[in-house]
C-alpha positions, -999 to +999 in steps of 0.1 A: +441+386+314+457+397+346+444+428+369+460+441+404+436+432+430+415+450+450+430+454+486+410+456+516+405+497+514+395+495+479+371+470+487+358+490+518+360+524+495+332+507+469+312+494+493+310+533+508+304+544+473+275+516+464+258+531+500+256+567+489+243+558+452+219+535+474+207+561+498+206+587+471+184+565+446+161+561+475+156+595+479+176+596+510+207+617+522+238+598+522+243+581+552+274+612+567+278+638+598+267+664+579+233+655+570+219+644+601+198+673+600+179+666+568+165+631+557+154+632+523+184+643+494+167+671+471+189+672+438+176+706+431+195+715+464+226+730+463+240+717+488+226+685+488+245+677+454+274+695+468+272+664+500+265+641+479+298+653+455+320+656+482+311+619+497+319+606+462+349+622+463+359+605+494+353+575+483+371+579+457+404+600+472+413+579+500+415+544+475+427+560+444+420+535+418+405+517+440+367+515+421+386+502+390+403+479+406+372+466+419+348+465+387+383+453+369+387+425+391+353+412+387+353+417+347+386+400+348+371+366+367+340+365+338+367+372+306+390+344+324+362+322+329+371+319+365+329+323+370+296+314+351+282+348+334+250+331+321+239+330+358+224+356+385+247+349+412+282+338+419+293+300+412+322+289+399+323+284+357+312+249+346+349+244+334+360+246+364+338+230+382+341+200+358+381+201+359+375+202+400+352+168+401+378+157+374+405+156+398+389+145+429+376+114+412+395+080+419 
């Protein structure tokens, strides 16, 4: 399976995102300007879910596509085997592992 890859702004874009879901599942304002005055985000607040709407919407207008392209890519490396999905963290997939000792071998 082939996917356009993520470019640097994409990258940056999710990262952004994954800070205001962060901050916001913490109970915390998302981390903008406009919220320096208050600490804690209050969903029942109008305009805290307006903030917290408007820095999603950031994120998400100045890399359009750019959160797809991210989860994409990554999907794409587990369906192409390019990495091990039976573990926690990131390693290469035993294939190719096996393939690179393989070919470094005399």
């Amino acid at each position: 399976m082939k996917m356009a890859r993520a470019d640097a702004d994409d990258i940056e874009a999710a990262l952004e995102l994954v800070a205001i879901l962060g901050n916001v599942d913490r109970g915390y304002m998302p981390d903008v300007a406009d919220s320096e005055d208050e600490t804690f985000f209050d969903p029942d607040r109008e305009t805290h879910l307006k903030l917290f709407y408007e820095c999603v919407m950031d994120c998400v207008e100045r890399s359009p596509g750019g959160i797809f392209r991210v989860v994409w890519g990554f999907q794409t490396l587990v369906a192409n085997n390019v990495i091990d999905p039976e573990l926690d963290y990131l390693e290469l997939h035993p294939r190719l592992t096996a393939a690179l000792d393989a070919r470094d071998k005399p």
